[in-house]
TORBAFI-783367 format. One line per 4 residues: number of its first residue (from 1); for each residue x, y negated, z negated of N, C-alpha, C, CB. Coordinates in steps of 0.02 Angstrom, whole numbers, plus 50000, padded with zeros to 5 digits. Glycine has a CB too. Layout:
<atoms>
NUM	X,Y,Z,X,Y,Z,X,Y,Z,X,Y,Z; ... .
</atoms>
This chain:
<atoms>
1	53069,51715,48291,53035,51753,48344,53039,51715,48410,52962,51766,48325; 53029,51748,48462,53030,51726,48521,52959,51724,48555,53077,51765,48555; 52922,51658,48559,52849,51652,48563,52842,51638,48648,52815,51585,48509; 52815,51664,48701,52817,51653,48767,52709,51604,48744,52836,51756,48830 .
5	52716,51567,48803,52644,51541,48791,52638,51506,48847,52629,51497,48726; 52579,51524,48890,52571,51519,48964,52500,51455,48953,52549,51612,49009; 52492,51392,48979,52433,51352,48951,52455,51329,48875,52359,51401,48949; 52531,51320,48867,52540,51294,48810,52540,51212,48802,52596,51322,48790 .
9	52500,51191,48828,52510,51094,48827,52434,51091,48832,52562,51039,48909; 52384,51122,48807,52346,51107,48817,52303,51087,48745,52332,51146,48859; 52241,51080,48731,52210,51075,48661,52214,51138,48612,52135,51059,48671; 52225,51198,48641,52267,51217,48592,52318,51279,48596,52228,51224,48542 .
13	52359,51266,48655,52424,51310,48680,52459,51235,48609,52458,51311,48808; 52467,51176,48643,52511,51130,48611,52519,51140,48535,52488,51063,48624; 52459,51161,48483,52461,51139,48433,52499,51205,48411,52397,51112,48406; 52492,51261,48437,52530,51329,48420,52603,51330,48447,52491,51394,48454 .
17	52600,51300,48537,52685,51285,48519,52693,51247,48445,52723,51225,48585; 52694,51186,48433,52706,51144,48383,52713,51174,48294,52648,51095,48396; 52663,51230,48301,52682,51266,48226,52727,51327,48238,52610,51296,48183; 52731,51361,48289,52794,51403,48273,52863,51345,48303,52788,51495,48324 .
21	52873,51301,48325,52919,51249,48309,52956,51255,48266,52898,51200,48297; 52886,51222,48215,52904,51196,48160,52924,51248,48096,52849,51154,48147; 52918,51303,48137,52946,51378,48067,53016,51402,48093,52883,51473,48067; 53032,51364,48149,53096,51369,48157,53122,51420,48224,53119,51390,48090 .
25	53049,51432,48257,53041,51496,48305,53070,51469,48375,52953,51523,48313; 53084,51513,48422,53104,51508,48499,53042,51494,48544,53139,51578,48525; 53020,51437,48552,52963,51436,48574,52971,51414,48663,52921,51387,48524; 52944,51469,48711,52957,51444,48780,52873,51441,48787,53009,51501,48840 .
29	52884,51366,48838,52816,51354,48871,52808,51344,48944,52790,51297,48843; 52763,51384,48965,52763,51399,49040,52728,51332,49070,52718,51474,49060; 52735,51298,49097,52706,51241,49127,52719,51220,49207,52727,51189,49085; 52667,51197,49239,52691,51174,49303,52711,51106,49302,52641,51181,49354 .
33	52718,51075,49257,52750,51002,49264,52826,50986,49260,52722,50962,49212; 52860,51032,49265,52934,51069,49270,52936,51122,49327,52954,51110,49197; 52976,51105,49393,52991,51159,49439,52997,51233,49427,53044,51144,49463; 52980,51273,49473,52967,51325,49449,53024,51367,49442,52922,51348,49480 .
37	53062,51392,49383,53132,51409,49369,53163,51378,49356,53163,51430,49400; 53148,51305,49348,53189,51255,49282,53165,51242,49222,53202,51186,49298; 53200,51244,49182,53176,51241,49113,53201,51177,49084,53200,51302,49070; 53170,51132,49028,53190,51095,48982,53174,51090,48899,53176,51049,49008 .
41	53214,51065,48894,53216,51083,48804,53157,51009,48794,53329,51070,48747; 53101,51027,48738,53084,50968,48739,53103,50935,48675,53019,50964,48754; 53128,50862,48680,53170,50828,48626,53120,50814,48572,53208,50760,48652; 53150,50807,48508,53111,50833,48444,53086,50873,48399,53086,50827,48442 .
45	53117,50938,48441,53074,50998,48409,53143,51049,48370,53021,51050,48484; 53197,51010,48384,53254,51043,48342,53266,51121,48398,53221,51063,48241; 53314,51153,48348,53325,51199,48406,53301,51264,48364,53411,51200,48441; 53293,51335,48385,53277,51317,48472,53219,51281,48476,53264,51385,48524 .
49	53191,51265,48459,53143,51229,48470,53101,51252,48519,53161,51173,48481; 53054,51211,48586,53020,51216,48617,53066,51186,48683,52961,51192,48590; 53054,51233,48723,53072,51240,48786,53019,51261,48846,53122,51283,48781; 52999,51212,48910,52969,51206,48936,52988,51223,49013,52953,51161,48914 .
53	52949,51286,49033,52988,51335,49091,52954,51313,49151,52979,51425,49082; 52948,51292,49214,52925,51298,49257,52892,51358,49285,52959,51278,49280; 52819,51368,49293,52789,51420,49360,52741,51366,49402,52730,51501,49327; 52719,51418,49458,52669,51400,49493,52635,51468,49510,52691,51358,49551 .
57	52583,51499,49465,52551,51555,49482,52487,51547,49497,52555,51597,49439; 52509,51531,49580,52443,51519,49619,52420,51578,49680,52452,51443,49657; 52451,51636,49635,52441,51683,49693,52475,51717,49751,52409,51662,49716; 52505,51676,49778,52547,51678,49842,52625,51738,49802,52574,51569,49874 .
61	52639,51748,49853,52707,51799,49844,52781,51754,49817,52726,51838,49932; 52772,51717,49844,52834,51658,49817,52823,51605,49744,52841,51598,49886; 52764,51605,49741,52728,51531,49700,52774,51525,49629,52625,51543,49672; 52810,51587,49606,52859,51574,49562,52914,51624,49562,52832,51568,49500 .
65	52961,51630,49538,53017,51660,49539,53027,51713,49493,53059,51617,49534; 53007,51796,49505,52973,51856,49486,53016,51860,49425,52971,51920,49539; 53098,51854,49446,53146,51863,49399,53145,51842,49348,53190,51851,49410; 53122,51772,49346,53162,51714,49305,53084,51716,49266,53201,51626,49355 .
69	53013,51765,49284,52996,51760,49235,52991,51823,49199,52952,51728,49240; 53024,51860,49221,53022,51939,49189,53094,51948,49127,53034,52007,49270; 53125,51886,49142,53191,51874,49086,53159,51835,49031,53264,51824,49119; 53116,51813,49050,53066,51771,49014,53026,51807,48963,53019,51742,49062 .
73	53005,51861,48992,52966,51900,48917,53005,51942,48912,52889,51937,48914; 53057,51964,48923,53090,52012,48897,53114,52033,48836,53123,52011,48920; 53092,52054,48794,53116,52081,48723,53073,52009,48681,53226,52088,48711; 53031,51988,48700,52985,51918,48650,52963,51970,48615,52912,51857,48687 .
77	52941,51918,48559,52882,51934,48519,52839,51939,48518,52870,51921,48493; 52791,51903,48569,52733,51882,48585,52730,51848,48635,52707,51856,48546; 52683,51856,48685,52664,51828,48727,52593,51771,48722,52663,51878,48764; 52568,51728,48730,52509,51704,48720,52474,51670,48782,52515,51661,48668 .
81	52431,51694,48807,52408,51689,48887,52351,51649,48873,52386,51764,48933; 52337,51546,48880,52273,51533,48880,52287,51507,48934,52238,51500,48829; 52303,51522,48987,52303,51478,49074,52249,51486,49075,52341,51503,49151; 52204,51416,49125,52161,51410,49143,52117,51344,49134,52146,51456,49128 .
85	52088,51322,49189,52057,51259,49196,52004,51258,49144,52028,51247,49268; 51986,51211,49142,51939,51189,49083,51863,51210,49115,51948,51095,49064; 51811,51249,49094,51751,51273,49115,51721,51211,49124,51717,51321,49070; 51725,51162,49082,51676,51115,49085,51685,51047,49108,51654,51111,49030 .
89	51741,51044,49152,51747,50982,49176,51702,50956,49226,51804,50976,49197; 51697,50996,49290,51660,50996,49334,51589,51021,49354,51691,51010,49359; 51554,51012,49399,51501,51055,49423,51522,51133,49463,51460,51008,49472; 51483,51173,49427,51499,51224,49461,51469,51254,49530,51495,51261,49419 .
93	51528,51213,49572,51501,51237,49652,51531,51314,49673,51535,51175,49719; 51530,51334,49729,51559,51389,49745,51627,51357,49732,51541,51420,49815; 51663,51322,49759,51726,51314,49763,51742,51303,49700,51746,51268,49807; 51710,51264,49677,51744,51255,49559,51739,51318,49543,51677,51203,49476 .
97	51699,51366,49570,51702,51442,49545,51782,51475,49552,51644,51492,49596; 51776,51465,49618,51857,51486,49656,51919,51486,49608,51882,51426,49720; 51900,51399,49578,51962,51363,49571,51955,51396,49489,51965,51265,49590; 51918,51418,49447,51912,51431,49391,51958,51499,49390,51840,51432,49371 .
101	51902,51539,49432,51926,51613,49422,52019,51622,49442,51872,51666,49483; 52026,51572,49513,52101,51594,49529,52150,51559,49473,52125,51568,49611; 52123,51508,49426,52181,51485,49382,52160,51521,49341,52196,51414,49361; 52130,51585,49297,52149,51624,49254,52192,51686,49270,52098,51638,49226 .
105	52133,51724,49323,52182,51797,49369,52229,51778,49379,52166,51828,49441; 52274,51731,49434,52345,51717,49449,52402,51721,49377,52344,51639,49483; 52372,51664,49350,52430,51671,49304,52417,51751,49267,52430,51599,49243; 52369,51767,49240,52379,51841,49204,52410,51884,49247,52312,51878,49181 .
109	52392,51895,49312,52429,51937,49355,52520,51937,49354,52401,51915,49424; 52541,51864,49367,52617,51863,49345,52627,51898,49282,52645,51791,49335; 52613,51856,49232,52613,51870,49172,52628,51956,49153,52549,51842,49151; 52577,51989,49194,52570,52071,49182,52626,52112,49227,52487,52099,49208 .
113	52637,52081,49285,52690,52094,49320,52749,52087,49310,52687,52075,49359; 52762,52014,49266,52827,51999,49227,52852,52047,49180,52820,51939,49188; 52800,52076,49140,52787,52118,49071,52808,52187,49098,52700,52117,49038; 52771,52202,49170,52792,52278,49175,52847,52294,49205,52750,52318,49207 .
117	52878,52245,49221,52959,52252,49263,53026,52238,49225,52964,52195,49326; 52982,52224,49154,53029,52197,49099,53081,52254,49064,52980,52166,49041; 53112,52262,49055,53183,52316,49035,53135,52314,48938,53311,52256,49047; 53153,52246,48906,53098,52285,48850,53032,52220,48844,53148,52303,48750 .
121	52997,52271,48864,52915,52232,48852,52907,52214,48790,52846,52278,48864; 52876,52132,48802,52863,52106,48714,52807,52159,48697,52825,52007,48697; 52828,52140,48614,52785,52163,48578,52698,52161,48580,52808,52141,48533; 52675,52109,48582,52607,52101,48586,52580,52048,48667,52589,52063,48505 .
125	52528,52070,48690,52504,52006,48750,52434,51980,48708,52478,52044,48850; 52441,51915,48677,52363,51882,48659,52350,51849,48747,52367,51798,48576; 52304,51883,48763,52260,51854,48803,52199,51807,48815,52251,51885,48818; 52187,51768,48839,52125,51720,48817,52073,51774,48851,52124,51625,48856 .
129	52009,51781,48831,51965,51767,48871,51888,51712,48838,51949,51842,48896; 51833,51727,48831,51784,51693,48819,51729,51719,48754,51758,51690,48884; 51683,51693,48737,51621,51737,48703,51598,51747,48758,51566,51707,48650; 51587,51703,48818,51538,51711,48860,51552,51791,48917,51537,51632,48899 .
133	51612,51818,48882,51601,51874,48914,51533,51924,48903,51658,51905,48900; 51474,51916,48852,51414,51940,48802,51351,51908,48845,51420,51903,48712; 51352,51869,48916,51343,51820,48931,51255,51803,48887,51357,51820,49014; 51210,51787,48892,51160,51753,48865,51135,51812,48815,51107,51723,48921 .
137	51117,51812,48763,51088,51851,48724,51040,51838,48662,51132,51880,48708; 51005,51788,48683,50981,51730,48636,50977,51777,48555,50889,51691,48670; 50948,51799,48505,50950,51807,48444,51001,51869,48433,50880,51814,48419; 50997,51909,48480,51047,51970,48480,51130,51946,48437,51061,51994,48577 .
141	51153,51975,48374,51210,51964,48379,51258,52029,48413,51225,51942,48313; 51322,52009,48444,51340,52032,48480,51424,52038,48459,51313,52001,48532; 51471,52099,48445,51502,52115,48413,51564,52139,48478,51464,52158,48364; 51634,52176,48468,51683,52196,48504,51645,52247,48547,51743,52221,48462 .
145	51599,52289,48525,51571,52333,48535,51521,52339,48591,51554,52342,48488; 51497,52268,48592,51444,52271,48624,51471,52267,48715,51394,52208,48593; 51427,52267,48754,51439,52262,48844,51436,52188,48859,51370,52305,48899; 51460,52195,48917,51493,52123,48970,51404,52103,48984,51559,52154,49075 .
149	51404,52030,48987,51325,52013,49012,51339,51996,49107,51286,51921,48957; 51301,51996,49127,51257,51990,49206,51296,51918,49238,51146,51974,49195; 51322,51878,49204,51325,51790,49239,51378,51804,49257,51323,51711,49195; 51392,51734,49294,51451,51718,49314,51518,51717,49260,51438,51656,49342 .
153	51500,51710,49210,51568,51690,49148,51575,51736,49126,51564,51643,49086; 51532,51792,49119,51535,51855,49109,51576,51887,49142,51486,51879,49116; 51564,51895,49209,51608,51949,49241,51672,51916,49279,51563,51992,49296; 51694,51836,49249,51742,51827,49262,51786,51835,49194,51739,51773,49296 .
157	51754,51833,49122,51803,51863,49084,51825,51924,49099,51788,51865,49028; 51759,51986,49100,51781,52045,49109,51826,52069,49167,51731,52076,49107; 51836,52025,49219,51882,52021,49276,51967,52031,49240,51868,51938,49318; 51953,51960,49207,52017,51919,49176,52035,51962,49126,52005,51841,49146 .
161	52009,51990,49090,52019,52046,49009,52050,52128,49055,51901,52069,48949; 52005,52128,49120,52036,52184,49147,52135,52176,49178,51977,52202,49213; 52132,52120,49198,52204,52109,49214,52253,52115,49170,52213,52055,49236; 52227,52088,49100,52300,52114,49066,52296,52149,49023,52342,52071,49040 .
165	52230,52212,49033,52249,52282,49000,52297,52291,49051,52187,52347,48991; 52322,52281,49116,52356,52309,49141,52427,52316,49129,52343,52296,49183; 52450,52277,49046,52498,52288,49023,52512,52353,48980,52505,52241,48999; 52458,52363,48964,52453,52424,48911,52489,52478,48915,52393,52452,48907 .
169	52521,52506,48968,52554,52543,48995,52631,52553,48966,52547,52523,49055; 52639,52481,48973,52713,52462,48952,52728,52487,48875,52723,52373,48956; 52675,52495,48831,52676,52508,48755,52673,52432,48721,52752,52553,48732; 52670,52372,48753,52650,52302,48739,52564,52304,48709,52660,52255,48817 .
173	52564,52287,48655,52506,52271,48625,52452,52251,48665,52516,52227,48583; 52392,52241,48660,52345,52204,48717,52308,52173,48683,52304,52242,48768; 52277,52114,48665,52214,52065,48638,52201,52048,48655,52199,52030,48609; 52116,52059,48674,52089,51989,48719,52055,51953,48664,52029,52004,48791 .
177	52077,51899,48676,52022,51848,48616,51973,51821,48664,52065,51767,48568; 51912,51830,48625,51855,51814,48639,51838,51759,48613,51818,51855,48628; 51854,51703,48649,51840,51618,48609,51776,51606,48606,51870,51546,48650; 51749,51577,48543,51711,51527,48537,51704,51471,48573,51717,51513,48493 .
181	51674,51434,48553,51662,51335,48561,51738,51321,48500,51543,51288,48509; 51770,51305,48496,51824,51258,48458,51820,51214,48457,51877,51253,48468; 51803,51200,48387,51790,51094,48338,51875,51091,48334,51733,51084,48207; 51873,51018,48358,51925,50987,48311,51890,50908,48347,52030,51014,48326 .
185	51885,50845,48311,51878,50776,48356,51930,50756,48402,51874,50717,48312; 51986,50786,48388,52012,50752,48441,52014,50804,48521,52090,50727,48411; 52000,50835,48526,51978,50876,48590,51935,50900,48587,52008,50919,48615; 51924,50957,48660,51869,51019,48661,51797,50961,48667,51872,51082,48569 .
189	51749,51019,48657,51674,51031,48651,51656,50948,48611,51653,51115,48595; 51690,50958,48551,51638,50917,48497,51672,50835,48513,51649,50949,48392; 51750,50824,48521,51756,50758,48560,51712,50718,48617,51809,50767,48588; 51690,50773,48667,51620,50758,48707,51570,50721,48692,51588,50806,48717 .
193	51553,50777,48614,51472,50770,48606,51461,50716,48527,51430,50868,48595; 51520,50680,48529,51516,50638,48454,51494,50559,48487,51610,50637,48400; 51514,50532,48545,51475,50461,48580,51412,50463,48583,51490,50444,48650; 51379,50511,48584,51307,50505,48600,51279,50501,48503,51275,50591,48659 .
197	51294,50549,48469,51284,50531,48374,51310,50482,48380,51320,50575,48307; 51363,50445,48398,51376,50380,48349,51343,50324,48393,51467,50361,48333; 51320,50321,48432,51260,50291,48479,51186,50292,48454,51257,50333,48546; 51183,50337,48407,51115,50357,48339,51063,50382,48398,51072,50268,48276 .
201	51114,50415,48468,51056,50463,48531,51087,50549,48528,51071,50423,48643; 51096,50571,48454,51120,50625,48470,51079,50665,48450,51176,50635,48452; 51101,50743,48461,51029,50789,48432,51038,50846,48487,50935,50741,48439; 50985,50902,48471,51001,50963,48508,50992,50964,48592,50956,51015,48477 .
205	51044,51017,48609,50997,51034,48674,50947,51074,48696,51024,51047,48710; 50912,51078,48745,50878,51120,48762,50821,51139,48714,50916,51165,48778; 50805,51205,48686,50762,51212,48649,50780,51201,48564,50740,51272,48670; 50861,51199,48565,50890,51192,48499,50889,51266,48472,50846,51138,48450 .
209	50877,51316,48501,50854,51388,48473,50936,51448,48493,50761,51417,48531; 50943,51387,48526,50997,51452,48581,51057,51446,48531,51029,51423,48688; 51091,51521,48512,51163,51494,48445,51215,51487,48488,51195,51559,48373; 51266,51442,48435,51318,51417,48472,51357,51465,48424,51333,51332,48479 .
213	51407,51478,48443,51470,51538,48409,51516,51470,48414,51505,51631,48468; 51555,51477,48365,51609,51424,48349,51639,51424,48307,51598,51372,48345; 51723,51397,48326,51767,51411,48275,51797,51344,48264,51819,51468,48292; 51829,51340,48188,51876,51274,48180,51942,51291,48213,51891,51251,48097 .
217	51966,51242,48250,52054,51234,48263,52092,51272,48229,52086,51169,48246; 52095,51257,48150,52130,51290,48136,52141,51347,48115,52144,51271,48121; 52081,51396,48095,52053,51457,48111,52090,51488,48181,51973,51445,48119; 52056,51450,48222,52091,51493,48275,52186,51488,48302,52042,51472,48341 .
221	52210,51429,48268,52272,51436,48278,52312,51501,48221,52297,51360,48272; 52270,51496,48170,52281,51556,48107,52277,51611,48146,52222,51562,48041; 52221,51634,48175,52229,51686,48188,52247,51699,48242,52193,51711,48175; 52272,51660,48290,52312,51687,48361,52368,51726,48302,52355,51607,48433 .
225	52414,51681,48268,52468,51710,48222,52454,51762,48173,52496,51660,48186; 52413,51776,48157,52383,51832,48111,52382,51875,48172,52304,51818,48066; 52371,51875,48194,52363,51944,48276,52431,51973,48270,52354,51904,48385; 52474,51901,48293,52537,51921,48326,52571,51950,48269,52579,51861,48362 .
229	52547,51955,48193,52587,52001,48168,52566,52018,48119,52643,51989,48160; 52510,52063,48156,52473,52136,48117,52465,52167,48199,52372,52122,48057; 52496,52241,48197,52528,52287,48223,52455,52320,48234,52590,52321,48181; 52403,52328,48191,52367,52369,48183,52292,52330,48248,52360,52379,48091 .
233	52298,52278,48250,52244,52243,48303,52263,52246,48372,52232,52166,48289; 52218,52271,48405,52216,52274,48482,52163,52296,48503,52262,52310,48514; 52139,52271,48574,52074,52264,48626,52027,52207,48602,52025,52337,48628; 51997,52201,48617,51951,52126,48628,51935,52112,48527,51842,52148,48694 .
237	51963,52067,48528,51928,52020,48462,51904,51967,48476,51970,51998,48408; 51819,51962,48434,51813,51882,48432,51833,51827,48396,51767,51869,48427; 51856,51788,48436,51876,51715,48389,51833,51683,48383,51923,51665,48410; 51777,51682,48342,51721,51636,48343,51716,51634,48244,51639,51675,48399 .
241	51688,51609,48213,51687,51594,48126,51610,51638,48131,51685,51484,48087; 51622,51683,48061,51567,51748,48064,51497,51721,48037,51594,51819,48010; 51479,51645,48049,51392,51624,48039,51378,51568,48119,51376,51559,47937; 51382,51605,48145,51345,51561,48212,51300,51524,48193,51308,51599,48267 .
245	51294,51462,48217,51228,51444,48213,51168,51421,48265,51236,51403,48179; 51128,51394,48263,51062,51364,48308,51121,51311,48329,50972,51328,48261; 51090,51284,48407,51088,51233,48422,51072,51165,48381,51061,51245,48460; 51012,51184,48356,50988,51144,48320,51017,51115,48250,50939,51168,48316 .
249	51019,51187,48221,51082,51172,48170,51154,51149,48171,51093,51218,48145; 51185,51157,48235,51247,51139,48242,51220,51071,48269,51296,51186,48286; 51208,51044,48284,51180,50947,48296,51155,50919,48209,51076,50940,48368; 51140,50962,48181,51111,50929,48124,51182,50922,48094,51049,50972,48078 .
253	51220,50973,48084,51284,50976,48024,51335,50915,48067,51333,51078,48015; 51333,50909,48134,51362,50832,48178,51349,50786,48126,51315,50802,48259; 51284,50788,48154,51247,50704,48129,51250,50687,48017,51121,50716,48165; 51251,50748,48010,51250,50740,47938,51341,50707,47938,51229,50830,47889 .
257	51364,50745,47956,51462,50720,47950,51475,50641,47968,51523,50771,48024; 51459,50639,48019,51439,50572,48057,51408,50520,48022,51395,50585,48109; 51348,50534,47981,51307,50495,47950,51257,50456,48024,51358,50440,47896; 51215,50495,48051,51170,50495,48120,51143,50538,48108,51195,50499,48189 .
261	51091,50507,48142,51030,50541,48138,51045,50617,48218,50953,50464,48153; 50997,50664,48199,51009,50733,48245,50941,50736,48287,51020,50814,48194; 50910,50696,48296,50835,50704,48295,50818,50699,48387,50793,50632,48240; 50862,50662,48420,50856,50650,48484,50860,50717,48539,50909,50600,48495 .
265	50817,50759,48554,50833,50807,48599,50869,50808,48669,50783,50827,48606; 50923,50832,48689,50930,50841,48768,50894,50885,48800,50991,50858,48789; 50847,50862,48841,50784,50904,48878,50831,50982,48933,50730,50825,48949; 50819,51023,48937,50869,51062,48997,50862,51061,49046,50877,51117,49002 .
269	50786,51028,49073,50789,50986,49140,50862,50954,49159,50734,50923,49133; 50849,50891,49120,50896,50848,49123,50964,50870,49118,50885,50808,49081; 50975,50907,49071,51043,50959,49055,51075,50985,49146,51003,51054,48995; 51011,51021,49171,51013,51090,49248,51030,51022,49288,50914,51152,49286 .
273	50981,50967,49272,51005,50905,49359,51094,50871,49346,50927,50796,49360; 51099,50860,49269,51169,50830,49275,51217,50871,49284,51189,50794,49223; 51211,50945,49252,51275,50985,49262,51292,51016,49315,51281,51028,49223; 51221,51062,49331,51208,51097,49385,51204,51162,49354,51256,51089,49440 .
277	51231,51224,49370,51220,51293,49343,51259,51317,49284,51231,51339,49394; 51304,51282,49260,51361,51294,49204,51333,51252,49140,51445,51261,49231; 51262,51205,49168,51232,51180,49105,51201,51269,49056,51152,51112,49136; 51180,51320,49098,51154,51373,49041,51182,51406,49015,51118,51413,49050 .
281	51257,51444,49046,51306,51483,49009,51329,51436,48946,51371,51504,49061; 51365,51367,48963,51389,51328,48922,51347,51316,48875,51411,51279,48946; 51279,51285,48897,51239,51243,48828,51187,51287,48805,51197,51165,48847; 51141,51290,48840,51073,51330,48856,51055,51403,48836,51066,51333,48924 .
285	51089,51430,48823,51087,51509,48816,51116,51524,48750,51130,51549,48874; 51185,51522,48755,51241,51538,48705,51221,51611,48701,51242,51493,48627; 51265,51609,48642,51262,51690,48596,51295,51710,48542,51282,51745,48631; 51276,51736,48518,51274,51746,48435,51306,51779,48422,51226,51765,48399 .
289	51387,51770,48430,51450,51839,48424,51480,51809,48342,51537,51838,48510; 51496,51861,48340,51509,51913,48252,51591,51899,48269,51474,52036,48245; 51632,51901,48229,51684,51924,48250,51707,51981,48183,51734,51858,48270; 51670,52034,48209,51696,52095,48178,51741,52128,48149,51696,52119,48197 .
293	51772,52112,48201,51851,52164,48191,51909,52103,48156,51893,52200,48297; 51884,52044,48159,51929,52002,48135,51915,52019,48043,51911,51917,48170; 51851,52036,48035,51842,52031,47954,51843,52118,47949,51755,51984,47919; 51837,52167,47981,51840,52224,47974,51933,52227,47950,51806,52261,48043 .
297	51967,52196,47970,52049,52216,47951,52059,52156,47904,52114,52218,48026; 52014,52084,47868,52042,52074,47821,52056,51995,47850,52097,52128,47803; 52047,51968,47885,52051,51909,47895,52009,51851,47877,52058,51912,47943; 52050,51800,47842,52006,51760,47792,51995,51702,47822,52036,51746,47722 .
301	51943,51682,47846,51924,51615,47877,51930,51544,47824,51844,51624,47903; 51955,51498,47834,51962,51448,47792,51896,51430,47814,52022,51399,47795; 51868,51424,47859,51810,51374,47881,51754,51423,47909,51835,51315,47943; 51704,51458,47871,51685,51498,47903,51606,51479,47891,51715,51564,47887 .
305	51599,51418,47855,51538,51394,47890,51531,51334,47903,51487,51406,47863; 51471,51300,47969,51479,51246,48010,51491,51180,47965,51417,51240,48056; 51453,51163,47911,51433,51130,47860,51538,51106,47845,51374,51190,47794; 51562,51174,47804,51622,51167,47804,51670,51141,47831,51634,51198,47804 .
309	51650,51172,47883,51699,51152,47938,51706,51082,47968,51686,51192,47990; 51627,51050,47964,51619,50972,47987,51669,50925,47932,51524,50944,47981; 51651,50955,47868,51690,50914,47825,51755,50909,47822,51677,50924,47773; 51787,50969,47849,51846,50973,47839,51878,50928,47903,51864,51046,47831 .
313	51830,50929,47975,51859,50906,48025,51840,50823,48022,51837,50947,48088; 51795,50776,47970,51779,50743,47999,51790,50699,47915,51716,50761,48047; 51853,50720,47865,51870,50703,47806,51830,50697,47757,51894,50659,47808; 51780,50747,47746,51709,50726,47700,51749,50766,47649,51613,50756,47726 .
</atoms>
């Protein structure tokens, strides 16, 4: 197959290039660390291996070369769209807002533009977006079904999910995945929050009440590929493992893996002064998404509860 993947070098574009690699697939990766319209093969991955394309989709009319990426999805298999800055690096000022929202829209916008000018449109577009499109819903669980919430992360998924229905047209599949929090130790969320447990200062935030939705790595690398080939899935799925848990509980199943104690609270004072406003979407609030339609058609979670999943990520 011919796998297109936009945000593929990241914690986990890389690990999905790396398994269709390794099955012997055409794997192109869109990256700005390669000029925009040069490509390189990257060494090791056999052929075709993984090949690494230059863009710059920052908006502007020139920022990449329309052609060279519309030859690019042309007749693929799949497309896989996770561009976009990391939510949680920074404080969210007006301008980190800017810089969030324009590195998801831009690149989907090419992306959808590439797709509709394409002679034959790939088969499927997996699109990233968030849970936090549901935005705060403290006990409510919250399903494909349910509406966009009021915040900021909210109506920048539903922004971002609206851009590349705008492929739909083409007869190209459409998915928006609705991410969880994603465990693995060596990136993401839980790489963060394991110095403070092995420091024996770890433990919940906030009230510990608010659920965290979360998936294992490899769950969600399963099912980006379970998407891309079942014919029958399209419009928003959640990627999150179908038992959310508490705050509280997800610090306890840490500290149990760990062998640390969970007992130390992060106050949300303290949480609102260090982060600033991205401490409540991110930590503080959460929400309790189902992923429905993933078990409504038959999809089998290896890790589908937290307990599990610690062990599996942390060799117990």
């Amino acid at each position: 197959m011919k796998i297109v993947i936009a945000g593929g070098t990241g914690f986990l574009g890389s690990p999905l290039a790396e398994v269709y690699a390794e099955e012997g697939h055409d794997v192109r990766v869109l990256t700005r660390s390669v000029a925009p319209g040069e490509s390189r093969h990257e060494p090791g991955t056999g052929m075709p291996g993984v090949t690494r394309v230059g863009w710059a989709p920052d908006g502007s009319e020139n920022a990449s070369p329309a052609a060279a990426l519309t030859a690019l999805v042309d007749d693929a298999d799949g497309i896989i769209n996770l561009a976009g800055e990391s939510l949680g690096d920074k404080r969210w000022t007006a301008q980190r807002k800017a810089q969030l929202r324009d590195s998801r829209i831009h690149p989907t916008r090419a992306i959808v533009a590439a797709i509709r000018a394409a002679p034959r449109p790939p088969r499927v577009l997996v699109s990233a977006s968030g849970a936090g499109y549901y935005g705060a819903s403290g006990e409510e669980p919250k399903t494909e079904e349910s509406p966009a919430g009021h915040d900021f992360l909210a109506q920048l998924c539903e922004d971002w999910e609206a851009e590349a229905l705008r492929a739909s047209p083409t007869g190209t599949r459409v998915v928006l995945l609705r991410t969880g929090i994603v465990l693995e130790r060596s990136g993401g969320v839980l790489a963060k929050l394991l110095p403070p447990f092995r420091m024996f200062v770890g433990g919940p935030m906030g009230s510990g009440r608010q659920y965290v939705s979360w998936l294992h790595r490899l769950d969600y690398l399963e099912m980006v590929r379970w998407i891309i080939d079942t014919p029958g899935i399209d419009g928003p799925v959640n990627a999150t493992a179908p038992h959310p848990v508490t705050n509280r509980e997800f610090a306890r199943a840490v500290g149990t893996a760990l062998r640390r104690p969970s007992l130390l609270p992060a106050p949300a004072f303290a949480l609102r002064m260090l982060l600033g406003e991205m401490a409540d979407p991110l930590l503080l609030t959460g929400q309790r998404v189902i992923p429905a339609r993933a078990l409504s058609h038959g999809y089998h979670f290896r890790y589908p509860e937290i307990d599990i999943a610690m062990r599996g990520i942390f060799g117990e």
